[in-house]
PASEBA-1860 file (N, C-alpha, C; in nm, 3 decimals):
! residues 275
1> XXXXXXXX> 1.715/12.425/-3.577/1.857/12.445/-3.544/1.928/12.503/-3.665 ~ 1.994/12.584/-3.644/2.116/12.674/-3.767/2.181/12.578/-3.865 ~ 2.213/12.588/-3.959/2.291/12.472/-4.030/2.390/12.468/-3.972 ~ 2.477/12.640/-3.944/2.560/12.631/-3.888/2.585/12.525/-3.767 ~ 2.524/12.561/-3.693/2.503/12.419/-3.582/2.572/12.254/-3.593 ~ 2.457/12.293/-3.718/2.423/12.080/-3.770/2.664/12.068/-3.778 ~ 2.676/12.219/-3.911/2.759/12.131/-3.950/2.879/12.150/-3.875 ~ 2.883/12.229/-3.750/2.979/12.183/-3.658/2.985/12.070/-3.577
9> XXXXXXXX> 2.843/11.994/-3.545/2.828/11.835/-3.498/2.872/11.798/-3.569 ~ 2.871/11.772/-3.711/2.940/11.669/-3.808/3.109/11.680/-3.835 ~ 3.122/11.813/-3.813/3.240/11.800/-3.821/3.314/11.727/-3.682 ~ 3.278/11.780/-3.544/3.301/11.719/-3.473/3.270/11.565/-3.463 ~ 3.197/11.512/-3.529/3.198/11.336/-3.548/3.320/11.285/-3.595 ~ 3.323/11.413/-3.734/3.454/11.342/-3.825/3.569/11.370/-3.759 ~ 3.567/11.441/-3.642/3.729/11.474/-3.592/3.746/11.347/-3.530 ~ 3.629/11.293/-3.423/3.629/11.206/-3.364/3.678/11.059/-3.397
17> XXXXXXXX> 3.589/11.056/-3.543/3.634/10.946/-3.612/3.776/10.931/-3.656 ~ 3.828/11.039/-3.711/3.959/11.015/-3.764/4.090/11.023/-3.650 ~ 4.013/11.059/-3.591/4.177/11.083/-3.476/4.211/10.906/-3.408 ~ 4.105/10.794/-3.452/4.119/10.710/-3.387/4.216/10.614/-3.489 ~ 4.283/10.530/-3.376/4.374/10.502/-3.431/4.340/10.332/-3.484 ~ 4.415/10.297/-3.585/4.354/10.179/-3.583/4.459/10.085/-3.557 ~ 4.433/9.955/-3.522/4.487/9.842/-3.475/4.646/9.794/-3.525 ~ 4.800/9.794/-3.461/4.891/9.748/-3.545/4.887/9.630/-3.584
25> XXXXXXXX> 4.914/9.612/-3.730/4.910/9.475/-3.800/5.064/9.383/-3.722 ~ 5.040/9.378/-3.582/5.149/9.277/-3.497/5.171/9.164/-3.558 ~ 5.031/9.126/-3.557/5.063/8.945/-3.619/5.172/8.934/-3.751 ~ 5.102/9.043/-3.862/5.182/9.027/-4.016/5.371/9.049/-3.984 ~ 5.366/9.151/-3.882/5.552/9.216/-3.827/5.583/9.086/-3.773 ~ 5.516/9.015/-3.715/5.561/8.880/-3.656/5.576/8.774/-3.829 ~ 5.504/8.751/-3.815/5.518/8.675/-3.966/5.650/8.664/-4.064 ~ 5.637/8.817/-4.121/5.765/8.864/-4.180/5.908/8.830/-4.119
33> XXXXXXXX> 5.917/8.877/-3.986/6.028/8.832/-3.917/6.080/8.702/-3.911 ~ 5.985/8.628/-3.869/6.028/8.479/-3.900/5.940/8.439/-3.977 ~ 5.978/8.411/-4.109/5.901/8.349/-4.240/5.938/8.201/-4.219 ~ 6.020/8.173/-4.159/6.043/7.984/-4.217/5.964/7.955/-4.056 ~ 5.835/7.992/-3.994/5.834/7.927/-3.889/5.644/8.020/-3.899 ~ 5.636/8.065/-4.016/5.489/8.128/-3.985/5.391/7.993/-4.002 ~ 5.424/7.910/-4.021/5.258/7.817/-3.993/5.255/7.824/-3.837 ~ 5.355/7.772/-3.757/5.335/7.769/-3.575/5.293/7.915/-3.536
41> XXXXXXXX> 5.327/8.043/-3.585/5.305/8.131/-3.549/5.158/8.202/-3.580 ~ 5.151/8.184/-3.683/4.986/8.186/-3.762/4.897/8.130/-3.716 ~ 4.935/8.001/-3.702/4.804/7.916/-3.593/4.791/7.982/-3.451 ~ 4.862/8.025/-3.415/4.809/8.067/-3.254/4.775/8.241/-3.242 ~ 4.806/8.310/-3.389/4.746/8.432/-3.402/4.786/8.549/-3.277 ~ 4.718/8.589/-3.222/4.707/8.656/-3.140/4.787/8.573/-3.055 ~ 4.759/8.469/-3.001/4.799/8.418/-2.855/4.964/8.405/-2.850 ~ 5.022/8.456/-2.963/5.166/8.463/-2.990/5.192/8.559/-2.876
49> XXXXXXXX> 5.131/8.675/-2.828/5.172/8.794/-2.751/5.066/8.810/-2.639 ~ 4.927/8.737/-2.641/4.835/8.744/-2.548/4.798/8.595/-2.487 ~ 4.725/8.585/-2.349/4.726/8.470/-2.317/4.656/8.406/-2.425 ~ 4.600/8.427/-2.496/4.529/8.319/-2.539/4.420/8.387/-2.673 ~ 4.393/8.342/-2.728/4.328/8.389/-2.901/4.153/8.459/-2.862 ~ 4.157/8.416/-2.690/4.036/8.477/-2.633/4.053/8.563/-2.559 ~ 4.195/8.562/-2.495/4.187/8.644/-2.357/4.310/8.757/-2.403 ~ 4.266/8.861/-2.414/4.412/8.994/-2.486/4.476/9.054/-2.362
57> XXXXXXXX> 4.481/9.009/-2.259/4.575/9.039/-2.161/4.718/8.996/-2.233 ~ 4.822/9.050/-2.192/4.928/9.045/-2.251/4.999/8.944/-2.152 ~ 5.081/8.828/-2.292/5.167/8.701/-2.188/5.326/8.761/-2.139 ~ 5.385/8.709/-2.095/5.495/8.744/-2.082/5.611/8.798/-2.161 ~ 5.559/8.702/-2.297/5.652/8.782/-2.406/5.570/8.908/-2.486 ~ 5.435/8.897/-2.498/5.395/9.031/-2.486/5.453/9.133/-2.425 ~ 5.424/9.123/-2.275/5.505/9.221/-2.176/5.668/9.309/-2.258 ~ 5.701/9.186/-2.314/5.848/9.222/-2.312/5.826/9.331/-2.445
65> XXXXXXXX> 5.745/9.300/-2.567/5.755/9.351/-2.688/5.725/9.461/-2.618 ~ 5.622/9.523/-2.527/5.523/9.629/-2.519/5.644/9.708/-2.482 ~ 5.692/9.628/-2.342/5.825/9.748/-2.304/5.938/9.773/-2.369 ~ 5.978/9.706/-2.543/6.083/9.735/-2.579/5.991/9.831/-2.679 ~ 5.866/9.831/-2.720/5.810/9.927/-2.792/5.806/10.090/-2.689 ~ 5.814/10.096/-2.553/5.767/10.160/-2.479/5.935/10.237/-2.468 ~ 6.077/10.169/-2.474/6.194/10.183/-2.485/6.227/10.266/-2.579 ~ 6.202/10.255/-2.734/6.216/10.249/-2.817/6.091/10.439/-2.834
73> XXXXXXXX> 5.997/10.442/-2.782/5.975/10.578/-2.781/5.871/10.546/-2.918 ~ 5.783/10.444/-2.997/5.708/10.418/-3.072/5.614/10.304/-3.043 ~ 5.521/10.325/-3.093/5.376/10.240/-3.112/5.389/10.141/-3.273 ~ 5.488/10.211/-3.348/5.472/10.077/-3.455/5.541/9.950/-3.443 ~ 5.521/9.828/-3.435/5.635/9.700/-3.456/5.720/9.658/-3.549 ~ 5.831/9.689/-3.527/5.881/9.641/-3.647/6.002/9.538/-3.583 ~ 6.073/9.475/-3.652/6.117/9.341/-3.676/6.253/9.332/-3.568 ~ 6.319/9.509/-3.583/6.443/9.561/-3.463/6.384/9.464/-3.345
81> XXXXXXXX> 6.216/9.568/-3.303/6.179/9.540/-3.184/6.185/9.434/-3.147 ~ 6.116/9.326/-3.258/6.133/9.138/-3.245/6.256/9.095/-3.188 ~ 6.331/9.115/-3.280/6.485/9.139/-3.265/6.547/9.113/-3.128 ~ 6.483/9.243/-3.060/6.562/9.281/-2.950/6.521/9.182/-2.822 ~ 6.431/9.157/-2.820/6.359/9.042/-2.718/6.410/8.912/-2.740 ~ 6.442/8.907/-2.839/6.488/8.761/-2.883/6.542/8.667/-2.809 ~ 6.661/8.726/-2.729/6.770/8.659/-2.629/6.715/8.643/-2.490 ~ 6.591/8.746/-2.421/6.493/8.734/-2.345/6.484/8.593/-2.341
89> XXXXXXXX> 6.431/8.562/-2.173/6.348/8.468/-2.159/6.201/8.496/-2.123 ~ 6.136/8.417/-2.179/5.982/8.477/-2.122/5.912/8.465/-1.969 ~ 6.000/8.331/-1.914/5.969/8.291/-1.773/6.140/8.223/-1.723 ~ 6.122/8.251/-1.583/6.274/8.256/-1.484/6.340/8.135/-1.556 ~ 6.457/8.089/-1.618/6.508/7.977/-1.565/6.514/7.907/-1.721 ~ 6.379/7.936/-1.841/6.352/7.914/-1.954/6.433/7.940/-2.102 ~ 6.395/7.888/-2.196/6.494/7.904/-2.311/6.493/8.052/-2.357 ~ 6.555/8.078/-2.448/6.532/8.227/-2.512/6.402/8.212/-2.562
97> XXXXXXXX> 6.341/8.350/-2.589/6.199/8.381/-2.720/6.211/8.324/-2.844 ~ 6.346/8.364/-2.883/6.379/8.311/-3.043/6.362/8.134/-3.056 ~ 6.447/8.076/-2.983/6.466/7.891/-2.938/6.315/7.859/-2.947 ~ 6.234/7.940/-2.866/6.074/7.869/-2.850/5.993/7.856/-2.978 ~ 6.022/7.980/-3.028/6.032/8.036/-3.191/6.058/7.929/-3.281 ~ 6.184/7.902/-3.302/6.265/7.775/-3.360/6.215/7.673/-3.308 ~ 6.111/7.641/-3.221/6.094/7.509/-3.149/5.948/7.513/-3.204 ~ 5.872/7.594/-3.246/5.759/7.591/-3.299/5.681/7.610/-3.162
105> XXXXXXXX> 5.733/7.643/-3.029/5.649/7.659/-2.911/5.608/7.811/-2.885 ~ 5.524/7.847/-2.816/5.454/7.949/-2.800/5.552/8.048/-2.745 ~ 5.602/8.161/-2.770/5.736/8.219/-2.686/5.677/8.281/-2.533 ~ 5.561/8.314/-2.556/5.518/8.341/-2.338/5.471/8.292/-2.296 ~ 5.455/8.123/-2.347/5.490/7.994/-2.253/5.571/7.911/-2.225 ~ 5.546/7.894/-2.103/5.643/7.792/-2.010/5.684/7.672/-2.145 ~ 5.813/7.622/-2.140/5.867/7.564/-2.268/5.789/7.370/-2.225 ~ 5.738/7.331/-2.266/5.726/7.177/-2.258/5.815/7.096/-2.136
113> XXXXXXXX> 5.755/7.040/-2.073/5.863/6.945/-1.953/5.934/7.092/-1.841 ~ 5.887/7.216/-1.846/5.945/7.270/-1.766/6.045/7.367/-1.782 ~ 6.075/7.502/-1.709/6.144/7.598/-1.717/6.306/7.536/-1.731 ~ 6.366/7.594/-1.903/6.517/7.527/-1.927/6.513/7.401/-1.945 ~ 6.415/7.298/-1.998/6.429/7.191/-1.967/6.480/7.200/-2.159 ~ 6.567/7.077/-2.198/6.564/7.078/-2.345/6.689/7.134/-2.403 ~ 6.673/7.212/-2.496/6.756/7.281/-2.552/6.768/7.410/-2.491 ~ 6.774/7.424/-2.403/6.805/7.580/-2.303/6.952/7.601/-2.362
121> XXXXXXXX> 6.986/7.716/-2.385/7.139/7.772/-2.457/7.199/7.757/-2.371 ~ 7.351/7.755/-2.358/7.453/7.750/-2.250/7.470/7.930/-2.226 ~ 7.495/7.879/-2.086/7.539/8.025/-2.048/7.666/8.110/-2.123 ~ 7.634/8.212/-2.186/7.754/8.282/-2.252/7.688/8.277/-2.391 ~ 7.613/8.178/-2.388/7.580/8.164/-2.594/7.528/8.223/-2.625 ~ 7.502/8.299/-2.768/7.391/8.352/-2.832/7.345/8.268/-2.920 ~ 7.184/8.346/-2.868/7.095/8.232/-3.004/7.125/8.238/-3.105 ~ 7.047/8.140/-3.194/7.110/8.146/-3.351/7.078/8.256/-3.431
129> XXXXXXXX> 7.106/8.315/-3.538/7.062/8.430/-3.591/6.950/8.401/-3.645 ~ 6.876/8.531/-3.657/6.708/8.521/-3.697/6.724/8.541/-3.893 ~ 6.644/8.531/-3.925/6.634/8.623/-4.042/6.690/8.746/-4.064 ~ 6.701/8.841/-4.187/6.729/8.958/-4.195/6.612/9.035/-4.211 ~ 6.588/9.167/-4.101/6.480/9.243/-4.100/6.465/9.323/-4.258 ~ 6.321/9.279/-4.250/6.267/9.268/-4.396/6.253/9.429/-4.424 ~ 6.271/9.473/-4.533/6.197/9.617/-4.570/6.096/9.683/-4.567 ~ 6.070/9.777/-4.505/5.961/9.844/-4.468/5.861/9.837/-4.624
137> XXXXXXXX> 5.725/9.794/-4.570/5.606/9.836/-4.688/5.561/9.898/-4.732 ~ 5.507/9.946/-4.807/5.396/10.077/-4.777/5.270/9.998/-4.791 ~ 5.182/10.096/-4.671/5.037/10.078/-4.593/4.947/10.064/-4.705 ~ 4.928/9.950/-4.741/4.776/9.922/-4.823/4.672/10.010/-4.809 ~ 4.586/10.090/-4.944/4.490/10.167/-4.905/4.354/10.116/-4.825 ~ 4.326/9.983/-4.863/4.266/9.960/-4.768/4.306/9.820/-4.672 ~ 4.280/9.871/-4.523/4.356/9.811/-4.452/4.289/9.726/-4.415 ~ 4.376/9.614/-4.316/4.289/9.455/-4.238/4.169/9.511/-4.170
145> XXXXXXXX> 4.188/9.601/-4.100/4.105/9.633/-4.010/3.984/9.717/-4.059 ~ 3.978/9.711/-4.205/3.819/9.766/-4.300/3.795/9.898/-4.212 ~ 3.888/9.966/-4.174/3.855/10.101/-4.120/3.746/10.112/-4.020 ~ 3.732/10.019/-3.937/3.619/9.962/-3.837/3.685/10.067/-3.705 ~ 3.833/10.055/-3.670/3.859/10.180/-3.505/3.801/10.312/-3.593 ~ 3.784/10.369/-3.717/3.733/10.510/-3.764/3.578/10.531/-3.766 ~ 3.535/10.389/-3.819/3.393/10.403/-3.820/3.314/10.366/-3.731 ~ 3.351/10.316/-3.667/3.287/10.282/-3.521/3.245/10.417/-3.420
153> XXXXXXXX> 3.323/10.524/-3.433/3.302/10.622/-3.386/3.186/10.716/-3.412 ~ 3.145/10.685/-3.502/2.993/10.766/-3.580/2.897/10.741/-3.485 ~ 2.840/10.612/-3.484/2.694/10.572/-3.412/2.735/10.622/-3.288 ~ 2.860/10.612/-3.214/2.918/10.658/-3.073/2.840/10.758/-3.046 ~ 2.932/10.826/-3.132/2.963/10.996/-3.142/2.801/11.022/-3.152 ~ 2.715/11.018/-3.294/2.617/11.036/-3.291/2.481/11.026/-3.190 ~ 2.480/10.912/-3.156/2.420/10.869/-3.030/2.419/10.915/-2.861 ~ 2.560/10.950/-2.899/2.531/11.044/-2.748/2.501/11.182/-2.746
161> XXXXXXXX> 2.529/11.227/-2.897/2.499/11.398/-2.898/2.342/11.382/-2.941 ~ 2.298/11.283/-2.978/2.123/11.258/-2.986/2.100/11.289/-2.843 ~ 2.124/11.235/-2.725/2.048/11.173/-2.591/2.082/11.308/-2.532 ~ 2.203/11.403/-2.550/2.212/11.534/-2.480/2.113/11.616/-2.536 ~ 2.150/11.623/-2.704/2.019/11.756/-2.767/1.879/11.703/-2.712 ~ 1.835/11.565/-2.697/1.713/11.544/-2.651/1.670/11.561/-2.482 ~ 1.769/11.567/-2.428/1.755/11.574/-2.308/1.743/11.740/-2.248 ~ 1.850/11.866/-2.366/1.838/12.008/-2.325/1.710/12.041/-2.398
169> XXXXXXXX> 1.702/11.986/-2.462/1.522/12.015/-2.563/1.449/12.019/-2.412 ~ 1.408/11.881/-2.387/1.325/11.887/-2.266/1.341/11.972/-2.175 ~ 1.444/11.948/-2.126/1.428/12.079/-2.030/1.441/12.222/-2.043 ~ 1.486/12.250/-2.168/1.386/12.393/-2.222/1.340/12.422/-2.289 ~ 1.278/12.292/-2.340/1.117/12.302/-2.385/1.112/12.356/-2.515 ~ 1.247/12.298/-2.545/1.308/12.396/-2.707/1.279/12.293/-2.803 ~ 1.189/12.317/-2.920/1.187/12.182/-3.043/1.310/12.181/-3.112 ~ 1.379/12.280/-3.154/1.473/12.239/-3.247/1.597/12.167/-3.183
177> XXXXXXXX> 1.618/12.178/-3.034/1.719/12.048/-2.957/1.658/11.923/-3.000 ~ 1.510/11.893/-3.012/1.457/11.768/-3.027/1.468/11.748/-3.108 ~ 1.431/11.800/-3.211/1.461/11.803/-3.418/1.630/11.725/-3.395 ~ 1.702/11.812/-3.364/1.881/11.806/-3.385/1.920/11.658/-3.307 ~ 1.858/11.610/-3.246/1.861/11.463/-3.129/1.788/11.383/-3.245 ~ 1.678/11.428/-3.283/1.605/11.295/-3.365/1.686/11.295/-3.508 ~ 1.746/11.383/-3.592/1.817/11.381/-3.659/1.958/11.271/-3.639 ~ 2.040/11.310/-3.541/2.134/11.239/-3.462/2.129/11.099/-3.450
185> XXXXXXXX> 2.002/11.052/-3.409/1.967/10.915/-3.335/1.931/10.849/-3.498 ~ 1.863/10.890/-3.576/1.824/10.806/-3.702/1.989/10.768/-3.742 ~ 2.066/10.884/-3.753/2.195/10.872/-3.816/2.298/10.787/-3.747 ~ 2.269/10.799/-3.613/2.353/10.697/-3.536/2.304/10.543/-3.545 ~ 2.161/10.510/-3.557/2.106/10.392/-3.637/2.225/10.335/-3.711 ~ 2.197/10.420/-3.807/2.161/10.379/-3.965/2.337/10.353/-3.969 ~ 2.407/10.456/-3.907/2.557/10.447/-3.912/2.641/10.274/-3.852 ~ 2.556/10.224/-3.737/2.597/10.133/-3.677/2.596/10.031/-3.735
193> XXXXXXXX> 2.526/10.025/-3.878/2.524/9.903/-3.917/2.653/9.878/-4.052 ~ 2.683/10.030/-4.004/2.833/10.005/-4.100/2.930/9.984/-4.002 ~ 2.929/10.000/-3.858/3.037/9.992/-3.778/3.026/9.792/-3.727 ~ 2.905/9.761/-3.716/2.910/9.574/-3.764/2.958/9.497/-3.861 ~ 2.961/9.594/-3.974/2.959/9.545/-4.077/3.116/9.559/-4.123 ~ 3.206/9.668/-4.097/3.313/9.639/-4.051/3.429/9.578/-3.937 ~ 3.365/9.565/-3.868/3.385/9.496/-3.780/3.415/9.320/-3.783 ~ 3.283/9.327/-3.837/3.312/9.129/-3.917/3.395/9.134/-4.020
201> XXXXXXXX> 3.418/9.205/-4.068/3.477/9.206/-4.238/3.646/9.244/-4.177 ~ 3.647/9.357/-4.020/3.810/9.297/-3.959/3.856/9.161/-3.918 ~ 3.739/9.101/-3.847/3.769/8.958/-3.801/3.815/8.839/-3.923 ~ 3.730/8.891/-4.009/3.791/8.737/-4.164/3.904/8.793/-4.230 ~ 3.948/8.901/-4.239/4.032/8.979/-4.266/4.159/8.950/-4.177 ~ 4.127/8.968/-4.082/4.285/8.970/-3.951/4.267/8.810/-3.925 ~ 4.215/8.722/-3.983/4.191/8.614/-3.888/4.181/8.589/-3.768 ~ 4.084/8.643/-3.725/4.102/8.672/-3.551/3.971/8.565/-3.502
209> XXXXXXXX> 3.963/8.498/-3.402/3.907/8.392/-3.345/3.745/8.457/-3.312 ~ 3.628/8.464/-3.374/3.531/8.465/-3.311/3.488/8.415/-3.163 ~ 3.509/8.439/-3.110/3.472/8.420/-2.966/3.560/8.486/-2.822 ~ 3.516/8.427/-2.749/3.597/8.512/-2.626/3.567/8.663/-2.598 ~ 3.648/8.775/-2.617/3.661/8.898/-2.604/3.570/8.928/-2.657 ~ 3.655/8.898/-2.842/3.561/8.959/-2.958/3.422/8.907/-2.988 ~ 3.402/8.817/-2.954/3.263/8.818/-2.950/3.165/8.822/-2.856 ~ 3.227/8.884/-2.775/3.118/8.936/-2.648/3.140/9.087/-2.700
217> XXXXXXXX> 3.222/9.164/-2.814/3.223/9.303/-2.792/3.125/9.297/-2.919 ~ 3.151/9.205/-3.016/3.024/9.178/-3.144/2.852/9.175/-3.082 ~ 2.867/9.089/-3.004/2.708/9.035/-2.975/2.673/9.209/-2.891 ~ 2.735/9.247/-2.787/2.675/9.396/-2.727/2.676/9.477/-2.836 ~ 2.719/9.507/-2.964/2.758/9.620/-3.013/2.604/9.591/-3.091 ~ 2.530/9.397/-3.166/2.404/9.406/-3.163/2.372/9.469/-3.136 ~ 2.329/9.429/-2.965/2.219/9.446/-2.888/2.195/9.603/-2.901 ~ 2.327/9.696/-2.834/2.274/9.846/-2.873/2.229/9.866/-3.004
225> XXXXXXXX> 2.279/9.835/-3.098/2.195/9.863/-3.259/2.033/9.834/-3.226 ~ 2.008/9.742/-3.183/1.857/9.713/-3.182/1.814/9.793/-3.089 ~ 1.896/9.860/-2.996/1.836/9.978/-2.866/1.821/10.091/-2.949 ~ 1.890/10.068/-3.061/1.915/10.262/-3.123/1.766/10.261/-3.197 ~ 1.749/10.119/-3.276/1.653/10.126/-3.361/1.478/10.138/-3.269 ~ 1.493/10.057/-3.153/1.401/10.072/-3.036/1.394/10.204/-3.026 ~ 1.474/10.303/-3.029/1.484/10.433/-2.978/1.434/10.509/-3.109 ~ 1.431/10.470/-3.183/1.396/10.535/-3.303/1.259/10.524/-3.321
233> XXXXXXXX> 1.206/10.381/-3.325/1.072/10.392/-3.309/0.965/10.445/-3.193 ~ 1.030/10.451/-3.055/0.978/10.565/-2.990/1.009/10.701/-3.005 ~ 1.075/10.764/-3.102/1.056/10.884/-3.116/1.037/10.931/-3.210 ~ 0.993/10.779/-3.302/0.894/10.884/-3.441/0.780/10.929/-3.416 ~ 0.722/10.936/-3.248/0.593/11.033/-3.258/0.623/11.113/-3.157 ~ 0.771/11.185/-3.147/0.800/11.304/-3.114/0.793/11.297/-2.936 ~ 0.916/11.345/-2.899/0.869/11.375/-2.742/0.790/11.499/-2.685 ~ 0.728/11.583/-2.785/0.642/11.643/-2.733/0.500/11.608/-2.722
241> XXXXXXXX> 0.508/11.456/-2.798/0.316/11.353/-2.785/0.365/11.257/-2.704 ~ 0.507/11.240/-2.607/0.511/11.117/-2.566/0.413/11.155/-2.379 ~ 0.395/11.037/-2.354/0.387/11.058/-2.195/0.461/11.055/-2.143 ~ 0.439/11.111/-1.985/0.573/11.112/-1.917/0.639/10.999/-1.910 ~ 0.536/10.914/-1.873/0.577/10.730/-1.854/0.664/10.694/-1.962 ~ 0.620/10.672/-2.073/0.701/10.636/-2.204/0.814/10.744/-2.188 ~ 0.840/10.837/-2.140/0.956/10.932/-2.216/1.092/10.935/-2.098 ~ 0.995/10.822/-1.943/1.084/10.790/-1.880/1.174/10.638/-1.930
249> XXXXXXXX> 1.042/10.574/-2.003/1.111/10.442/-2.078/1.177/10.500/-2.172 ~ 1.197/10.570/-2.246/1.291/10.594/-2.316/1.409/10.609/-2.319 ~ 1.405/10.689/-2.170/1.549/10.741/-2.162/1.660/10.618/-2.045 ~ 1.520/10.519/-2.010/1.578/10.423/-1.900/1.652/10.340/-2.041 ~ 1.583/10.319/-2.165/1.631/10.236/-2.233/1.765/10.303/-2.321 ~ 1.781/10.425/-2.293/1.879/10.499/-2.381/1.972/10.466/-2.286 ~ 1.965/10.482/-2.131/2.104/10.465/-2.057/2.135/10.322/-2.080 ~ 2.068/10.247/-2.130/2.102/10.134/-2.090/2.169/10.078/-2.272
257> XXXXXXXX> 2.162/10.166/-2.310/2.254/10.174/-2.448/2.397/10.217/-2.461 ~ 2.407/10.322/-2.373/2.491/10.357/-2.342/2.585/10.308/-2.235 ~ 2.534/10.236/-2.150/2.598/10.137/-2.091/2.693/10.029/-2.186 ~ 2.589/10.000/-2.232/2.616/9.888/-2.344/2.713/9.916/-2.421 ~ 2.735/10.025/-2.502/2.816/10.093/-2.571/2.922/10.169/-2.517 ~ 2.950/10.172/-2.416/3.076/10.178/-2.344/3.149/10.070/-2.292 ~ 3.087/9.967/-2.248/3.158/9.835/-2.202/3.210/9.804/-2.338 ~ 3.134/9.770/-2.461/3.175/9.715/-2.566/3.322/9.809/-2.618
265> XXXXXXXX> 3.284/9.911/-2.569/3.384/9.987/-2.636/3.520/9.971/-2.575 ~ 3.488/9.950/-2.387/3.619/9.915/-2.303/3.682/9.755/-2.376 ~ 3.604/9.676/-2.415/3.607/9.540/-2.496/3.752/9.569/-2.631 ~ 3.699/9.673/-2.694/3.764/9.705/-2.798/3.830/9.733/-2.794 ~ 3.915/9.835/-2.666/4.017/9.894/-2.599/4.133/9.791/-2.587 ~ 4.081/9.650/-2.496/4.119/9.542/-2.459/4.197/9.466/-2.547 ~ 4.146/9.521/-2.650/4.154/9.390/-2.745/4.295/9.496/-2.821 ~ 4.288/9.628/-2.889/4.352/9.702/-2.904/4.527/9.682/-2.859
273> XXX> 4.474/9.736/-2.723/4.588/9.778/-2.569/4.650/9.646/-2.547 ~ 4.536/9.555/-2.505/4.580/9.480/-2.399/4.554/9.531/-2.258 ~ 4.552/9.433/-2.160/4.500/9.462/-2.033/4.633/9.495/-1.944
END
């Protein structure tokens, strides 16, 4: 294959990689905003805006941030947005976001003893004032998220432009598609074990709960690593010495990598987005 070739795949990896975006630091914009109340808020992490530190579907006061972020015409959080939800209730009948806040209770759950039960504000009142929105930071060079949404994209990227060049090789019987696929597939290996390896190093980093979501998108993102490396050792003796048999196991075990590596990836989405 042309160099030319090689180094338009690579460049196309790196477009791939960098265009992805990585994760907003929500939890820390939450934090900042209310500083005299971050131990209640810290402990429940994530589940501040999702049901639960396992499940990233978005709770009710989620809902609300997403659509005042969605109002507002931006994807970053900042403290306005907090702000603006504040006087919100998260469910019919219930205290404000801020009160649940001040109450050390979860703000997109139902408040203790029941919707309004407690300190529910009088009609006409405003809640108490929050803090003053803190000053913008500047972005640490390296971030919580160990650059894991950028690098994750390599073994992707790599791995599927392996299984195409190996697949137009075969069918026209061309070696240097197979060369440019077995090139691909070692690199998509070898790459994945930096996209694990950031990956854990986001979780102790963001403090984010091993289990649930994220670790059903950890344990698949394994399993394909050990498919890539499976795949590697059937094609260090070339698909032009394989049999047909083996070169149908190969490719039964490549889809089934790619399976793998798309669910995990819808996982990551999840966790990202929200459902």
């Amino acid at each position: 294959m042309k160099v030319s070739g090689i180094i338009f795949m690579l460049g196309a990896c790196l477009a791939l990689a960098t265009a992805a975006q990585a994760k907003p630091d929500y939890l820390d914009v939450l934090l900042k905003t209310y500083p005299a109340y971050q131990k209640d808020l810290s402990a429940r992490s994530c589940a501040n805006c999702h049901v639960s530190d396992s499940d990233y579907a978005k709770n009710p006061y989620g809902k609300q941030v997403a659509q005042q972020l969605l109002n507002a015409e931006t994807k970053t959080l900042t403290p306005a947005i907090l702000h603006a939800v504040e006087p919100l209730a998260s469910n019919p009948g219930d205290i404000s976001n801020l009160e649940k806040i001040q109450q050390g209770l979860a703000p997109g759950a139902p408040k203790a003893g029941g919707p309004g039960v407690g300190s529910a504000a009088a009609p006409g009142s405003s809640p108490a004032p929050s803090a003053p929105p803190a000053a913008p930071e500047a972005k640490p060079l390296w971030p919580k998220n160990a650059f894991h949404p950028a690098i994750v994209h390599f073994p992707i990227a790599l791995f599927l432009a392996a299984m195409l060049l190996d697949l137009i090789g075969i069918l026209r019987n061309n070696p240097k598609f197979l060369t440019a696929g077995w090139y691909n597939l070692v690199m998509a290996a070898i790459s994945s074990f930096g996209a694990i390896a950031t990956g854990l190093l986001a979780v102790f980093t963001m403090a984010l709960p091993l289990k649930g979501l994220i670790l059903k998108h950890l344990v698949l993102a394994v399993i394909a690593t050990v498919i890539m490396w499976i795949l590697v050792a059937l094609r260090a003796h070339r698909h032009e010495k394989m049999s047909q048999q083996l070169r149908m196991v190969y490719f039964a075990i490549a889809l089934v990598g790619m399976v793998l590596i798309a669910y995990s990836a819808h996982l990551g989405g999840t966790f990202v987005y929200g459902e």
